[in-house]
C-alpha positions in Angstrom: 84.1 85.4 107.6 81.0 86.2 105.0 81.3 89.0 102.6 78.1 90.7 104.0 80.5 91.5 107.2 83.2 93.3 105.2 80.3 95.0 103.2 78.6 96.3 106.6 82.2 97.4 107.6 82.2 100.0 105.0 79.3 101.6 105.8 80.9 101.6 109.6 84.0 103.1 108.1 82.0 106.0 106.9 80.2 106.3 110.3 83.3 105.8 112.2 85.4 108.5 110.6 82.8 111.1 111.3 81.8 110.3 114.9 85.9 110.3 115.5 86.8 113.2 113.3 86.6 115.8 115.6 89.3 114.8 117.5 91.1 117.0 115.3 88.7 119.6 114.3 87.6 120.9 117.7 90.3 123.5 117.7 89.0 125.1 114.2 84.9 124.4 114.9 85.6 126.5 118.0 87.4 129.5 116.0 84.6 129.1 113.4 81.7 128.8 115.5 83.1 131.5 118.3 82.7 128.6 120.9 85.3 127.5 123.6 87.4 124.3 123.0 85.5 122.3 125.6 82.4 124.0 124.1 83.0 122.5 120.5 84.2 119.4 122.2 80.9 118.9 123.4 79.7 117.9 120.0 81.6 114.4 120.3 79.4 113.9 123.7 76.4 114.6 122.0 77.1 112.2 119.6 77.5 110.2 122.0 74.0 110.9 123.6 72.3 110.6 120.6 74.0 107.1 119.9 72.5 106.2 123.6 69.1 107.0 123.5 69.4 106.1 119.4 70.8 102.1 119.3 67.6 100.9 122.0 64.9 103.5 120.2 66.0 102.6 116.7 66.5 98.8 116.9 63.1 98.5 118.5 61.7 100.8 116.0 63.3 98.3 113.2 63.5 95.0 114.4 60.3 93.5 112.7 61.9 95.7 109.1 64.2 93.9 106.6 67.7 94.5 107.9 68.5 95.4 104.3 65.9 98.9 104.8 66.7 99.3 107.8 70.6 99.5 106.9 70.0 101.4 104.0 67.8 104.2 105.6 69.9 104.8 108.6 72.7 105.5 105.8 71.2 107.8 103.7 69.4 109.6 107.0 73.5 110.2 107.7 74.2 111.8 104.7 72.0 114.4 105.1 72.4 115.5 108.1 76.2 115.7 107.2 75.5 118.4 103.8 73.3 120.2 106.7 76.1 120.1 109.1 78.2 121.4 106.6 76.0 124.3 105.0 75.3 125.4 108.7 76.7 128.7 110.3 75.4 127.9 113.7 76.8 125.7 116.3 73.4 125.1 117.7 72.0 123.8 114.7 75.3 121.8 114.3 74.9 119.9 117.7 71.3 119.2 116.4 72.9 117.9 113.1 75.1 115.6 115.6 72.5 114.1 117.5 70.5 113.0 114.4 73.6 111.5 112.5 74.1 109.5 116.1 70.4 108.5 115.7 71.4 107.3 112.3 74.5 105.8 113.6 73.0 104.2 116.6 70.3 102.5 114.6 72.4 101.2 112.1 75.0 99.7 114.3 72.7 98.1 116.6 71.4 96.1 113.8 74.6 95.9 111.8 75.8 94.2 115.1 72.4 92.5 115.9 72.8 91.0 111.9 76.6 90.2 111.9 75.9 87.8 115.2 73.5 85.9 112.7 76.2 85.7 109.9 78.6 83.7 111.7 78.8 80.4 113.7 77.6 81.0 117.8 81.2 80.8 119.0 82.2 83.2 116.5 80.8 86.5 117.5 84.0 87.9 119.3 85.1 87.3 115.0 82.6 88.9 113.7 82.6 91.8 116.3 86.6 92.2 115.1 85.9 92.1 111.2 82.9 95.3 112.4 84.8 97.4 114.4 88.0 96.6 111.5 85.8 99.5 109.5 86.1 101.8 113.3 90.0 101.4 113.2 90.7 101.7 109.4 88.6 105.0 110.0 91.0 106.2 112.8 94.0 104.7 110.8 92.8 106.6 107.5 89.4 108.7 107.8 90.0 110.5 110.6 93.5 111.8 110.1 92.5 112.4 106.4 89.7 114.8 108.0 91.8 116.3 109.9 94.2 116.9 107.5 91.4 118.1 105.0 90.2 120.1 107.7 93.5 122.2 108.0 93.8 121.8 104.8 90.8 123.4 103.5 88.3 123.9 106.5 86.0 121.6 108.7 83.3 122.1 106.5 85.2 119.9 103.6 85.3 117.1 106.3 81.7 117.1 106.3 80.9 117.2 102.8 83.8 113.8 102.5 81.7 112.1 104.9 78.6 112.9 103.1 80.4 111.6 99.8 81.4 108.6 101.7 77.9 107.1 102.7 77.4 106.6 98.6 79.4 103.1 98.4 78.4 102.7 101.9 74.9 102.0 100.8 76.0 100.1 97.9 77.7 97.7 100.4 74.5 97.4 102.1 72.1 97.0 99.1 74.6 95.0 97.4 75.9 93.0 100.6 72.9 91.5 102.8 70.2 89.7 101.7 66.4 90.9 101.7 65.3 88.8 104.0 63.3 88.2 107.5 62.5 84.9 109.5 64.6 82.7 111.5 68.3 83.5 111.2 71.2 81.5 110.6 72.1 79.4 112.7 68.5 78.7 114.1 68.5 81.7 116.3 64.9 82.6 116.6 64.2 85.9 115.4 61.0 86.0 116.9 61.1 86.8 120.3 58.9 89.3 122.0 60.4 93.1 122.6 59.6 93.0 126.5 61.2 89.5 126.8 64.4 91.4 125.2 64.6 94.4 127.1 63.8 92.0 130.0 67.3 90.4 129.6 68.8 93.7 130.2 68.5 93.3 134.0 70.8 90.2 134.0 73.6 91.2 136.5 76.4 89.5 134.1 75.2 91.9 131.0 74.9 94.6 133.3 78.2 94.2 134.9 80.2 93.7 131.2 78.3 97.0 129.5 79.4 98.8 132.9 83.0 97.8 132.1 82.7 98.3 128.5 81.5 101.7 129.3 84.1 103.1 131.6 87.0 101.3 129.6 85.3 103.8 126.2 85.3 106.8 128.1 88.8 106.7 129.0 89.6 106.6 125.2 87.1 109.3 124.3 88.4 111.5 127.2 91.4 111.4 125.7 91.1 110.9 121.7 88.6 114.0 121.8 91.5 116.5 123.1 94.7 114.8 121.4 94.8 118.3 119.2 95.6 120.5 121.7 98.6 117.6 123.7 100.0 117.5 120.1 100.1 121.5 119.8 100.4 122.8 123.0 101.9 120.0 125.1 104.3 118.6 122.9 104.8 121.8 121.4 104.5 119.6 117.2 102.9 122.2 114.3 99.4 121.1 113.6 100.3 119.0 110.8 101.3 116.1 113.2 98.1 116.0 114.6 97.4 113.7 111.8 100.2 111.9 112.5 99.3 111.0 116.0 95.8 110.1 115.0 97.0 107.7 111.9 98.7 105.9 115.3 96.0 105.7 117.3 94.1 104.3 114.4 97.3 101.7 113.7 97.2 101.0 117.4 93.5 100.4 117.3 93.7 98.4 114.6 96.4 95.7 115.9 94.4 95.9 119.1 91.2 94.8 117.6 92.9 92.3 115.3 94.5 90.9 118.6 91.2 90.5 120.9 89.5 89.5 117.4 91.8 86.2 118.1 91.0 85.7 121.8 88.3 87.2 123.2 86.2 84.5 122.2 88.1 81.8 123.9 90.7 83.4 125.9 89.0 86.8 127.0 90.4 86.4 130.7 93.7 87.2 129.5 93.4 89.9 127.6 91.2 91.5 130.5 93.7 90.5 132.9 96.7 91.6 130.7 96.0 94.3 129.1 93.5 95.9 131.6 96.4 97.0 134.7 98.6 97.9 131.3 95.8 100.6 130.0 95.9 102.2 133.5 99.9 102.3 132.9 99.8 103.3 129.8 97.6 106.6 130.7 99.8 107.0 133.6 103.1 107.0 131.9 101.1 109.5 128.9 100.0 112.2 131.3 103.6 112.1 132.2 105.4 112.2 129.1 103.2 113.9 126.9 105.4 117.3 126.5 108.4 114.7 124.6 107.2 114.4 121.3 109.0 111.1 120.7 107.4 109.3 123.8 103.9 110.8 123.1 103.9 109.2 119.6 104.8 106.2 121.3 102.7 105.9 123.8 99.6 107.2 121.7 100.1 103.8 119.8 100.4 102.0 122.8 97.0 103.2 124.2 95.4 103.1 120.8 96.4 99.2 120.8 95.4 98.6 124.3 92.1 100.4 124.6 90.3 98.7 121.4 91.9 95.0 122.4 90.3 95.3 126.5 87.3 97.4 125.1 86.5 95.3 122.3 86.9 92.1 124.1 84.4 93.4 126.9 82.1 94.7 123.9 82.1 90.7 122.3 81.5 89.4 126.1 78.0 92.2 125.7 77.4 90.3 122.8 77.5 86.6 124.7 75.6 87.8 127.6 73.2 89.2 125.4 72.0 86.4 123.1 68.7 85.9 124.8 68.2 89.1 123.1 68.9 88.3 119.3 67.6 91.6 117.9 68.6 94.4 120.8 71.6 92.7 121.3 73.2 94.9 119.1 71.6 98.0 121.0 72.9 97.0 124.3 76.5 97.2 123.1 76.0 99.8 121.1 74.7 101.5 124.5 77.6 100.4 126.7 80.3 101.9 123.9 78.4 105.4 123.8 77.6 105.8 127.4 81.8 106.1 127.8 81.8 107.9 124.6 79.1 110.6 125.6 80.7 110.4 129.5 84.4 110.6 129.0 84.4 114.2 126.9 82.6 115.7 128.9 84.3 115.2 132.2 87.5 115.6 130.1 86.0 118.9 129.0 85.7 120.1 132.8 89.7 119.5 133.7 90.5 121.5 130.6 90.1 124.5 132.9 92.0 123.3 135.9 95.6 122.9 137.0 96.4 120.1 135.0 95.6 122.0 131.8 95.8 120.0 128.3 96.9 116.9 130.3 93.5 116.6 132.2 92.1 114.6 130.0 94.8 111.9 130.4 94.3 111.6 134.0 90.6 111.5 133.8 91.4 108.5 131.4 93.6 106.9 134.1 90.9 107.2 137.0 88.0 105.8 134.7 90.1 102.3 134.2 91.6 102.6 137.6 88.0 102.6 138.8 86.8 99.5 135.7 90.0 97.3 137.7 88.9 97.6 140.7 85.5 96.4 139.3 86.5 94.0 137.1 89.4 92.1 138.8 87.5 90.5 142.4 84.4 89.6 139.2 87.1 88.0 136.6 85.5 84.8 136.9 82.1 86.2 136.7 82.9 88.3 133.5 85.2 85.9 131.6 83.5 82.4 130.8 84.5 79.0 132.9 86.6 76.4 131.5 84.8 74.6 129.1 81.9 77.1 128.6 84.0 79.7 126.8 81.3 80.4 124.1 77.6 79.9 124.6 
């Protein structure tokens, strides 16, 4: 894979460990901000939001700019909203704070993407997708549980002033990494086409039907990643310290998931759908059952972590395929379908926090979102997954 892809993954590190880091601040935002815990969980949803409306808005706005600005302003546009997030004593002004880092996020992600499917061979994009989303994982693996631990640590605020810290080498990456450059891509993929022929492509039913999947196969991880604070504590009855613990698994989890999928979901994404698809809805299942052992909740939080990024990540890359009539919004579209289950899963996640089943409501709202993807997804296999012989395009 080029260079210029492990460069961009930086930068999505940085972005990555902050629109994942509250997962284990929400119970300390809350204290701080006198706001409930479903309250302050809300800030991952409007992330979220702001990602939604952000990757189409954004990559429109920049598609005719050198990716190189582009890149680099979205970065430095995250920075500051992170030194105001951290200065800020109100949670209002911190949810605004949110939104506009996801603007930033959005816009550079949809043409990170958009420019990484140029960088590589056509049959390679499920590749380059993995070597992307690698900076995601290491920031679950690393980032995140480092927040969280510099969060209890210190306080929340210190998380916000890393991240801040962390978009420096971020932009070197991008200055340093891609080329100043527009025209035709590598590869021969125009880069000319017309916005409304783009956007146009959005109503094909195939695109449609993978960023649906995409989308509810996200939201079960959110629903679930967002709250894993209060499982660890309350549930499983662990100090707060292993909070970080069970994050740094997630992250391992995601990591082996995405390296996995990286390896088939350009040729072989039926099976990973078809595998690993009924064995998410299990694996939520047999979570939302176990969660109060502490042994088989570190266990199965790996588990999850390595099945949600392989299925999710696989349906992401099939985006990415049914999107290349649309060479510079491409990017936005999956970028859309991973933020519609990131802004949807909290909050309904959020609303079981106050019913019977507690801390755990999460994990069952995680269950019935892939439960319903299956029953989508498994009579449409063929239509989802490519035919023998046309496995890239």
């Amino acid at each position: 894979m080029p260079l210029p892809l492990y460069l961009l993954a930086v930068a999505v590190f940085a972005m990555g460990t902050s629109e994942f880091m509250l997962a284990g601040l929400v119970p300390d935002i809350a204290t701080n901000l006198n706001v409930s815990v479903g309250t302050a969980g809300l800030l991952t949803s409007a992330f979220a939001a702001g990602m939604i409306v952000g990757a189409p808005l954004m990559a429109a706005l920049a598609r005719r700019w050198p990716a190189r600005a582009s890149l680099l302003s979205f970065v430095l546009m995250f920075a500051v909203t992170h030194v105001v997030g951290a200065l800020t004593t109100s949670f209002t002004i911190l949810l605004v704070t949110r939104v506009l880092a996801a603007l930033a996020n959005a816009g550079f992600l949809a043409v990170a993407l958009s420019t990484a499917a140029t960088l590589v061979a056509p049959d390679q994009k499920g590749r380059a997708l993995t070597v992307l989303l690698s900076g995601t994982t290491v920031a679950t693996i690393a980032g995140v549980p480092g927040g969280a631990l510099l969060g209890t640590l210190l306080s929340w605020r210190a998380t916000f002033w890393a991240i801040a810290l962390l978009c420096i080498p971020a932009a070197f990456g991008v200055v340093k990494g891609i080329p100043a450059r527009t025209g035709t891509t590598p590869h021969g993929m125009p880069g000319g086409s017309s916005l409304r022929t783009e956007i146009t492509h959005l109503a094909t039913p195939r695109l449609l039907l993978v960023m649906l999947l995409g989308a509810l196969v996200n939201a079960a991880t959110f629903a679930t990643f967002t709250f894993l604070a209060p499982i660890v504590t309350d549930t499983a009855g662990l100090r707060g310290l292993w909070v970080s613990v069970v994050l740094v698994l997630f992250g391992v989890g995601s990591f082996v998931g995405v390296t996995l999928a990286g390896r088939l979901s350009d040729q072989r994404p039926g099976i990973v759908l078809a595998v690993g698809g009924p064995s998410l809805l299990l694996g939520w299942v047999a979570l939302a059952a176990l969660a109060a052992r502490p042994v088989a909740l570190l266990l199965l939080v790996f588990v999850q972590g390595t099945l949600s990024f392989a299925v999710g990540s696989t349906l992401i890359a099939r985006v990415l395929y049914e999107a290349a009539a649309a060479p510079t919004m491409g990017g936005a579209y999956a970028t859309v379908a991973l933020n519609i289950g990131a802004a949807g899963g909290p909050i309904v996640a959020a609303i079981t926090l106050g019913a019977d089943a507690g801390d755990l409501g999460p994990v069952w709202v995680s269950a019935l979102l892939v439960a319903i993807a299956l029953l989508i997804a498994l009579p449409l296999r063929r239509v989802i997954t490519p035919r023998a012989g046309h496995a890239v395009r």
